[in-house]
Jmol script that loads the backbone (N, CA, C; Angstrom):
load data "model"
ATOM      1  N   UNK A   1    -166.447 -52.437 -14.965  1.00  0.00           N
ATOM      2  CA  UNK A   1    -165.339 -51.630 -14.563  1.00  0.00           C
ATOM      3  C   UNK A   1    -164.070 -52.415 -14.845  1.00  0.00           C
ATOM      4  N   UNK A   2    -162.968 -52.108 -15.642  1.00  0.00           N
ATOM      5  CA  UNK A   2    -162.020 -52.256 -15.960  1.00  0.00           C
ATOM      6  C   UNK A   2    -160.743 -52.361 -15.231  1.00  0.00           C
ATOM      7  N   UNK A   3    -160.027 -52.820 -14.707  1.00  0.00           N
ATOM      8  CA  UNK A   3    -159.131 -52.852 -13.546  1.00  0.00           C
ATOM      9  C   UNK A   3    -157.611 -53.163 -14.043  1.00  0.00           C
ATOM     10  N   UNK A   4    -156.837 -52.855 -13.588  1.00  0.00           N
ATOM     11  CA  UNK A   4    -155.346 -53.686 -13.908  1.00  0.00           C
ATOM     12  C   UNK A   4    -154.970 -54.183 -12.712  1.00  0.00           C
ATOM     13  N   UNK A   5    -155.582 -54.230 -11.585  1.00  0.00           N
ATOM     14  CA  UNK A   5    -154.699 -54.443 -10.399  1.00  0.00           C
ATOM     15  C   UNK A   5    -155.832 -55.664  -9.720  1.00  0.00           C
ATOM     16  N   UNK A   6    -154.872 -57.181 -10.123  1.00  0.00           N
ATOM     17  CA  UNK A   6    -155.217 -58.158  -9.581  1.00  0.00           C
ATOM     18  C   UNK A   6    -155.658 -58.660  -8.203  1.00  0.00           C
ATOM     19  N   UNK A   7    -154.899 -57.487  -7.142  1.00  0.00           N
ATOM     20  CA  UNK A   7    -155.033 -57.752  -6.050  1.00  0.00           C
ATOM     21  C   UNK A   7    -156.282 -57.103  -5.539  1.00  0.00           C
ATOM     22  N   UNK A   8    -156.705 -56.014  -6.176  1.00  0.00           N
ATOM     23  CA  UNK A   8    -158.445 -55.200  -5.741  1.00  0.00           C
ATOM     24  C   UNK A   8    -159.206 -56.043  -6.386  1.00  0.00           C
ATOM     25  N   UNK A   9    -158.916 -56.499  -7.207  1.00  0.00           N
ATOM     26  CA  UNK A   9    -160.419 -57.963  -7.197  1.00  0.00           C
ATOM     27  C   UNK A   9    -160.260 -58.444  -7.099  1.00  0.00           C
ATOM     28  N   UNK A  10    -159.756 -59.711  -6.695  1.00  0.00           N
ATOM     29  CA  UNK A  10    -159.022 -60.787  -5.309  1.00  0.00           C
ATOM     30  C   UNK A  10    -160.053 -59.803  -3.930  1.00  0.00           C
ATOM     31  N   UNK A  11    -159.745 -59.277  -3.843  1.00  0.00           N
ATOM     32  CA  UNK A  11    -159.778 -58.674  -2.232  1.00  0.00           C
ATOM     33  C   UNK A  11    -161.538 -57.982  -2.085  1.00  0.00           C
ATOM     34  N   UNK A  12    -161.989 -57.511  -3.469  1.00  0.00           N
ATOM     35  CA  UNK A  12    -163.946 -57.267  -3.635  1.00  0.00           C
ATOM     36  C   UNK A  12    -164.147 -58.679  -3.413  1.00  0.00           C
ATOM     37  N   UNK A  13    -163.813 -59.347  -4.269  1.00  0.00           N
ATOM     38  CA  UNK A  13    -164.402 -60.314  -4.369  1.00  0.00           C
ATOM     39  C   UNK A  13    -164.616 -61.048  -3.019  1.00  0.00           C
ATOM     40  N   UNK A  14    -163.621 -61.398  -2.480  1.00  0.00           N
ATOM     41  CA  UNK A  14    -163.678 -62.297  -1.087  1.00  0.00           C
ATOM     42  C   UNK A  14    -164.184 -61.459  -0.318  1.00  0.00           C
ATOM     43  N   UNK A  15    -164.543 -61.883   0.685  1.00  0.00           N
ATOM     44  CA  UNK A  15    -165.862 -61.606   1.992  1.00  0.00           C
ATOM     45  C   UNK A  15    -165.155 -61.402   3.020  1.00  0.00           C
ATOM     46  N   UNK A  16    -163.664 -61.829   2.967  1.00  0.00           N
ATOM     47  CA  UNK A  16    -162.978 -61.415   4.469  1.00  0.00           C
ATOM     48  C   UNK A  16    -162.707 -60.126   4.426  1.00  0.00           C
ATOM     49  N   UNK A  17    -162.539 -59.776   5.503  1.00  0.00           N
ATOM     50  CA  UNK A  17    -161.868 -57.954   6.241  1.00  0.00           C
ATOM     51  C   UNK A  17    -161.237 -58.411   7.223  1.00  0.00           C
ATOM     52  N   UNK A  18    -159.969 -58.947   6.698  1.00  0.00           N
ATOM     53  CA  UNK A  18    -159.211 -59.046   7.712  1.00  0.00           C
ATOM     54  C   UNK A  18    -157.306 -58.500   7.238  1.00  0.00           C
ATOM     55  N   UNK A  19    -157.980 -57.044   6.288  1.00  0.00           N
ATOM     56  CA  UNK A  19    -156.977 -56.469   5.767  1.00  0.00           C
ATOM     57  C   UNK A  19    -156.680 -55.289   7.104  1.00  0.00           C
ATOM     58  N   UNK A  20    -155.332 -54.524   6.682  1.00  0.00           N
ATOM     59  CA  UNK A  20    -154.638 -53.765   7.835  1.00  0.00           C
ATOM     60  C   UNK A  20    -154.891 -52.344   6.455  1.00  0.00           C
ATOM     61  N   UNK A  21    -155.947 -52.116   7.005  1.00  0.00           N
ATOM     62  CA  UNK A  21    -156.065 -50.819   5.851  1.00  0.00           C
ATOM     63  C   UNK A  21    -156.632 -49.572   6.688  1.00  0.00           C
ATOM     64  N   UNK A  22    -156.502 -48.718   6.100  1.00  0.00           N
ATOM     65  CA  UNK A  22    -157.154 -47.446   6.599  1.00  0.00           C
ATOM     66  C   UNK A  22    -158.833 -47.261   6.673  1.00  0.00           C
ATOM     67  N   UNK A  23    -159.797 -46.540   7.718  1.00  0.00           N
ATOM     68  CA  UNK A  23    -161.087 -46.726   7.299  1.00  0.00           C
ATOM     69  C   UNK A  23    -161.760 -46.196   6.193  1.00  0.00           C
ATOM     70  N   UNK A  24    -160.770 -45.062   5.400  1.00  0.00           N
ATOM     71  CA  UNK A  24    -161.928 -44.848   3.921  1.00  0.00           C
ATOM     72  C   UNK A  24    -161.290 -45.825   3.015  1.00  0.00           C
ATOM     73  N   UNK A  25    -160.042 -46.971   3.186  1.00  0.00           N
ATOM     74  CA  UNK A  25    -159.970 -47.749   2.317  1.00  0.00           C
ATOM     75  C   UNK A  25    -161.174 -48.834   2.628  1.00  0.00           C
ATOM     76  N   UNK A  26    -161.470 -48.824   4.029  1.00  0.00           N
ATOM     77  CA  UNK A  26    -162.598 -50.005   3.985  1.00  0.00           C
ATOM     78  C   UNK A  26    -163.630 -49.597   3.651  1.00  0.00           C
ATOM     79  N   UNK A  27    -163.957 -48.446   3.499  1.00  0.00           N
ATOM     80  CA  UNK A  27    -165.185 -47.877   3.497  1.00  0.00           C
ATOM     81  C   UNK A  27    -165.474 -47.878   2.281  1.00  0.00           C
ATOM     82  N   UNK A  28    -164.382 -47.660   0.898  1.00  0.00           N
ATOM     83  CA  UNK A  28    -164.225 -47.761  -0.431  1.00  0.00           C
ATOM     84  C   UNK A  28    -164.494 -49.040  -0.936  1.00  0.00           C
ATOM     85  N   UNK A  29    -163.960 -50.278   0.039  1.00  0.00           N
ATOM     86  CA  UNK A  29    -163.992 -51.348  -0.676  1.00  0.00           C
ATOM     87  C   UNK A  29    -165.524 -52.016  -0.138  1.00  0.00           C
ATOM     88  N   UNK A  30    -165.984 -51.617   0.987  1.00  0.00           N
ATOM     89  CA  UNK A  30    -167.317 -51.833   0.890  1.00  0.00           C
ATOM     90  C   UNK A  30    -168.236 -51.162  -0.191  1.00  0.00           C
ATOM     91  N   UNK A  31    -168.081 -49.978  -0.368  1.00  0.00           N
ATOM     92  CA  UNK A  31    -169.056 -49.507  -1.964  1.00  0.00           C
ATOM     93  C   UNK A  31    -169.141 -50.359  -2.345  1.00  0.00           C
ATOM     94  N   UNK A  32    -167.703 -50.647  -3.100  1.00  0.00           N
ATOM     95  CA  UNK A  32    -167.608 -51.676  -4.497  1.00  0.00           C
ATOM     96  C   UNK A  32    -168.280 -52.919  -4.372  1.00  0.00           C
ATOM     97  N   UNK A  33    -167.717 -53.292  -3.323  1.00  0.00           N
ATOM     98  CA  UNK A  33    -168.256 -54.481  -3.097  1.00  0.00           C
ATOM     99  C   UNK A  33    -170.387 -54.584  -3.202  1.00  0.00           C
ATOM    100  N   UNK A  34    -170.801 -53.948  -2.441  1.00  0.00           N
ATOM    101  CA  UNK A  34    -172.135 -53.503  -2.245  1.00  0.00           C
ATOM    102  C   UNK A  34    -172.754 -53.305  -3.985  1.00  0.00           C
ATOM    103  N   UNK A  35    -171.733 -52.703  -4.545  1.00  0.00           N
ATOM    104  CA  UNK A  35    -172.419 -52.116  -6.279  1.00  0.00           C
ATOM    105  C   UNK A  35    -172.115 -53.366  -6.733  1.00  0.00           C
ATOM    106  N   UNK A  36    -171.016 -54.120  -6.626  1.00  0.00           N
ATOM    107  CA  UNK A  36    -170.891 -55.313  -7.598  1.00  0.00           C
ATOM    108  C   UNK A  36    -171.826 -56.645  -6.991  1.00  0.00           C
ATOM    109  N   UNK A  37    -172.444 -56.577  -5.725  1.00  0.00           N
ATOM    110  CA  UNK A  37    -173.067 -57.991  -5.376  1.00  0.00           C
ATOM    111  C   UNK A  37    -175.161 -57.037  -5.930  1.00  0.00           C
ATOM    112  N   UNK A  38    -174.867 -56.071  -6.326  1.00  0.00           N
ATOM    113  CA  UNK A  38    -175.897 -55.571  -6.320  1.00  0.00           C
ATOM    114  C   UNK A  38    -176.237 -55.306  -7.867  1.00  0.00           C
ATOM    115  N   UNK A  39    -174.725 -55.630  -8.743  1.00  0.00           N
ATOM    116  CA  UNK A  39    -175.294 -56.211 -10.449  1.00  0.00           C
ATOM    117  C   UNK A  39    -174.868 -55.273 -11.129  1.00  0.00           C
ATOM    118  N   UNK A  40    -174.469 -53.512 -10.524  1.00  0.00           N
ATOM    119  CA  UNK A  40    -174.654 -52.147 -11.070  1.00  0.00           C
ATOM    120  C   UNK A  40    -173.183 -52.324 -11.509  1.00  0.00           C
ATOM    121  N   UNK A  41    -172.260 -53.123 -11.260  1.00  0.00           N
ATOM    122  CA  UNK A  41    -171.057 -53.044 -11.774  1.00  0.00           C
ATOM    123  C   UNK A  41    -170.121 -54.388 -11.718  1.00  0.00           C
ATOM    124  N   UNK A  42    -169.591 -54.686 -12.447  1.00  0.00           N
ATOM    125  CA  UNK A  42    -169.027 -55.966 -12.506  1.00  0.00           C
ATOM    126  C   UNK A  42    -166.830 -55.521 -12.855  1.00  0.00           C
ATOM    127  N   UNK A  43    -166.178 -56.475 -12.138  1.00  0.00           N
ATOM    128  CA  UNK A  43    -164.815 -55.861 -12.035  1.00  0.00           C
ATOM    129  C   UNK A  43    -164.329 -57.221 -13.031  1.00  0.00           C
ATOM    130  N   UNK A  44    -163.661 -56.583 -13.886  1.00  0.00           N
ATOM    131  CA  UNK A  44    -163.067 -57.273 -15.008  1.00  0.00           C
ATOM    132  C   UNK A  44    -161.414 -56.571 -15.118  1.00  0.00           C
ATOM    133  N   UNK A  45    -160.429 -58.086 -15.145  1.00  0.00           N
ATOM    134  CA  UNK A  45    -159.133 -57.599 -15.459  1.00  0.00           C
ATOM    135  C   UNK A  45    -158.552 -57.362 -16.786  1.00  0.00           C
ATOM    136  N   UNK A  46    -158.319 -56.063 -16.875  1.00  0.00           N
ATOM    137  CA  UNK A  46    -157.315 -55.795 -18.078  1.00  0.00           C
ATOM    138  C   UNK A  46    -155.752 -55.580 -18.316  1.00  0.00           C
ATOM    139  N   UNK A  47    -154.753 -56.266 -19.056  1.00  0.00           N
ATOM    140  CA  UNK A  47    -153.602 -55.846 -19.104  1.00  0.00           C
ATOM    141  C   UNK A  47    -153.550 -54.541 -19.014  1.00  0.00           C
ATOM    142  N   UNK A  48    -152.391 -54.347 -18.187  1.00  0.00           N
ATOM    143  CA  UNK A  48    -152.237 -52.683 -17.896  1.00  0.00           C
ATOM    144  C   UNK A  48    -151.793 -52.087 -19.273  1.00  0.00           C
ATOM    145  N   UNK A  49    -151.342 -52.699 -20.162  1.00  0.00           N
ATOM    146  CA  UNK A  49    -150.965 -52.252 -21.726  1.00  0.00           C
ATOM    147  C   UNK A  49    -152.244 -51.582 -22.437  1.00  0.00           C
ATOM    148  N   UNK A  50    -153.348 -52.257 -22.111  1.00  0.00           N
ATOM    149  CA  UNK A  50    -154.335 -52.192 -22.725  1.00  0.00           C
ATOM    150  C   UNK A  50    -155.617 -51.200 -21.751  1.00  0.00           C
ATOM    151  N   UNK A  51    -155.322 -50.604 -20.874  1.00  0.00           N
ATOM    152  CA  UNK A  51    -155.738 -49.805 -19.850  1.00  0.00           C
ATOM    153  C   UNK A  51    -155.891 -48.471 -20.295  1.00  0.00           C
ATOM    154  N   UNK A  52    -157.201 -48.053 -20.929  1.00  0.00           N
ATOM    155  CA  UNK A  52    -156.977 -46.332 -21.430  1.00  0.00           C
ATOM    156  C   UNK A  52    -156.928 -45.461 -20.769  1.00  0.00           C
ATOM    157  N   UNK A  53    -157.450 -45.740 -18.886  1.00  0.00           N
ATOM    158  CA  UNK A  53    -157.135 -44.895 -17.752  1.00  0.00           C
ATOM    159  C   UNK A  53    -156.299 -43.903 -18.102  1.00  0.00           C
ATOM    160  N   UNK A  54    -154.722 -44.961 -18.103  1.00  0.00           N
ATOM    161  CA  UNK A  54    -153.431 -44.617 -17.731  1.00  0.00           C
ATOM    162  C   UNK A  54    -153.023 -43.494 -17.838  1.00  0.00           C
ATOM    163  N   UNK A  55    -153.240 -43.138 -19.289  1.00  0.00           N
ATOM    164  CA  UNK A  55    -152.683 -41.808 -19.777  1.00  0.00           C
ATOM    165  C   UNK A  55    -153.254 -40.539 -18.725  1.00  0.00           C
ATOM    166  N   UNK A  56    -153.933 -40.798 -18.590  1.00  0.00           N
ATOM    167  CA  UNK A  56    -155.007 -39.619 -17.737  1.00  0.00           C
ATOM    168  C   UNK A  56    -154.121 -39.894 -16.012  1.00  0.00           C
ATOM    169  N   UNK A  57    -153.397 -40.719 -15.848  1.00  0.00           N
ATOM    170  CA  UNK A  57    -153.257 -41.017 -14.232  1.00  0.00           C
ATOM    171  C   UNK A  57    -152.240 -40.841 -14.002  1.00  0.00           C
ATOM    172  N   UNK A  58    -151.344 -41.413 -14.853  1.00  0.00           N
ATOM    173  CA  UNK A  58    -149.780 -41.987 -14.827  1.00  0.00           C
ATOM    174  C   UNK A  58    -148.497 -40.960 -15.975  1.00  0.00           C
ATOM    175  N   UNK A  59    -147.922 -40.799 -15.771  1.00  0.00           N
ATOM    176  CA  UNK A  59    -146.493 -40.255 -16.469  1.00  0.00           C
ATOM    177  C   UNK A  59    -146.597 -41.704 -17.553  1.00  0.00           C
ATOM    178  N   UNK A  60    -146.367 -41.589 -19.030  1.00  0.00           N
ATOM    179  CA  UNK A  60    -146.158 -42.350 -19.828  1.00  0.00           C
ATOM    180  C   UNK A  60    -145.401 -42.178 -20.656  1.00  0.00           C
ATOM    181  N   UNK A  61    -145.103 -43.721 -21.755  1.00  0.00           N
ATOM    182  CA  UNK A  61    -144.092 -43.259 -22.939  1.00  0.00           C
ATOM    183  C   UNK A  61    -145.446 -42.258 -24.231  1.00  0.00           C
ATOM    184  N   UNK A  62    -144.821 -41.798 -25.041  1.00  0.00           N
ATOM    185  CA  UNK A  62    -145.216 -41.469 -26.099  1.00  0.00           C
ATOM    186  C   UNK A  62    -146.032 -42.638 -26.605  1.00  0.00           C
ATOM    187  N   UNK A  63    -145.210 -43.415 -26.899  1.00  0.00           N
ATOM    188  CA  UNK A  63    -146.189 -44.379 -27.342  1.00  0.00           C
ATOM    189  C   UNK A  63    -147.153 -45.188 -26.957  1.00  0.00           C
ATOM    190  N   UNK A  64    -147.190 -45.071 -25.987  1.00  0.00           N
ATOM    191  CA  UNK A  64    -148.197 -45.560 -25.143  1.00  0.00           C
ATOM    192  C   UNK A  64    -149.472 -44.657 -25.210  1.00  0.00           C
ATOM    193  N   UNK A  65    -149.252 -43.282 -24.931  1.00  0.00           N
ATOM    194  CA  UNK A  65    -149.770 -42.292 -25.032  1.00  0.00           C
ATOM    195  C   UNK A  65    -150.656 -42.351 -26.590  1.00  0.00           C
ATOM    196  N   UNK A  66    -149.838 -42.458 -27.563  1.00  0.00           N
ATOM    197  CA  UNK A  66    -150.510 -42.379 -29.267  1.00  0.00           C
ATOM    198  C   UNK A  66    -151.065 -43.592 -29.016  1.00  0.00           C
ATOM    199  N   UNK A  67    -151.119 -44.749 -28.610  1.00  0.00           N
ATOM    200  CA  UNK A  67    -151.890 -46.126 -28.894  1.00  0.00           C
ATOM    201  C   UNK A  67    -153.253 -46.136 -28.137  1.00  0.00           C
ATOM    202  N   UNK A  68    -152.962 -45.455 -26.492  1.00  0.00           N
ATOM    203  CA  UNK A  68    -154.291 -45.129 -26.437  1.00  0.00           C
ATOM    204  C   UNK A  68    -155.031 -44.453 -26.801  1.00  0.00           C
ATOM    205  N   UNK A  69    -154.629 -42.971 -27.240  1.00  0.00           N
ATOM    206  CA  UNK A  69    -155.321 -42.269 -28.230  1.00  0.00           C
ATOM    207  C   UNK A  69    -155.923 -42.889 -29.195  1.00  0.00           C
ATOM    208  N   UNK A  70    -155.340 -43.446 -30.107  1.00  0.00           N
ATOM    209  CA  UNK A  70    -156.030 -44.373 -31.418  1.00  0.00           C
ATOM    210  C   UNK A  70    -157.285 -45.178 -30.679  1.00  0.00           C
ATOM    211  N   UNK A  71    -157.066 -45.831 -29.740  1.00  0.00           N
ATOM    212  CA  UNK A  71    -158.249 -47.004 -29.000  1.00  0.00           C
ATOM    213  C   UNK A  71    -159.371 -45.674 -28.863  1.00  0.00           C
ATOM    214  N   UNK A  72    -158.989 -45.016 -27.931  1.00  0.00           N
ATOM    215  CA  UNK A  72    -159.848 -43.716 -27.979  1.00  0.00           C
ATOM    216  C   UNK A  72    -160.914 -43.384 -28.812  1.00  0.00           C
ATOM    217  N   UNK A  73    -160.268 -43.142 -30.203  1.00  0.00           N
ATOM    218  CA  UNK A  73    -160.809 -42.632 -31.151  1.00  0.00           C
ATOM    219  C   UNK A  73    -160.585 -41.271 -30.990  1.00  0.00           C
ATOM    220  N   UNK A  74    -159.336 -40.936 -31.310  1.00  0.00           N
ATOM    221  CA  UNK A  74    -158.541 -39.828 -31.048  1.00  0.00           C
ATOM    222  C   UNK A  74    -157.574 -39.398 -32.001  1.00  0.00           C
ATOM    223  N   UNK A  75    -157.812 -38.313 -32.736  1.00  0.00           N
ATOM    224  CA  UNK A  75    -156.615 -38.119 -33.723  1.00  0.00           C
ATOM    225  C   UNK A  75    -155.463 -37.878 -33.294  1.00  0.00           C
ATOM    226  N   UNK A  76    -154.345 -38.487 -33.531  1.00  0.00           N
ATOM    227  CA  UNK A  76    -152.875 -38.449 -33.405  1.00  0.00           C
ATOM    228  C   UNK A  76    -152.425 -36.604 -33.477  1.00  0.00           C
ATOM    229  N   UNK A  77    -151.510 -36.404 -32.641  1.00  0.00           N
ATOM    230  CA  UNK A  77    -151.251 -35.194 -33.067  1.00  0.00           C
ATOM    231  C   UNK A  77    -150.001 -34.757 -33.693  1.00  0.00           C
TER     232      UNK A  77
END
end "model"
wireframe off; spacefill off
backbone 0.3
color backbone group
């Protein structure tokens, strides 16, 4: 699993809960946690430049937009 945000794997990774979060945020970060000590998924950081999510999540430039397309394997339009 692909990530841009340094601080959610920092925070799977370590074993403390001694965050001020809501209970389906703890409840979320226990999944992860549970799937990744269990092998079914491993959290790897990617520059957010390089993140093909984005387009699908976020308001973007154009070009950002055509570059992930290309990674895609997506014809330009």
């Amino acid at each position: 699993m692909n990530c841009d945000n340094q601080t959610v794997i920092v925070k799977v990774n370590s074993s403390k809960d001694n965050m001020k979060s809501s209970r389906h945020v703890k409840r979320r970060l226990k999944s992860v946690r549970k799937l990744r000590n269990s092998g079914v998924i491993t959290l790897d950081y990617i520059q957010t430049a390089r993140n093909l999510a984005d387009p699908f999540t976020k308001g973007l430039s154009r070009n950002v937009i055509d570059n992930a397309s290309k990674e895609m394997g997506l014809r330009p339009m």
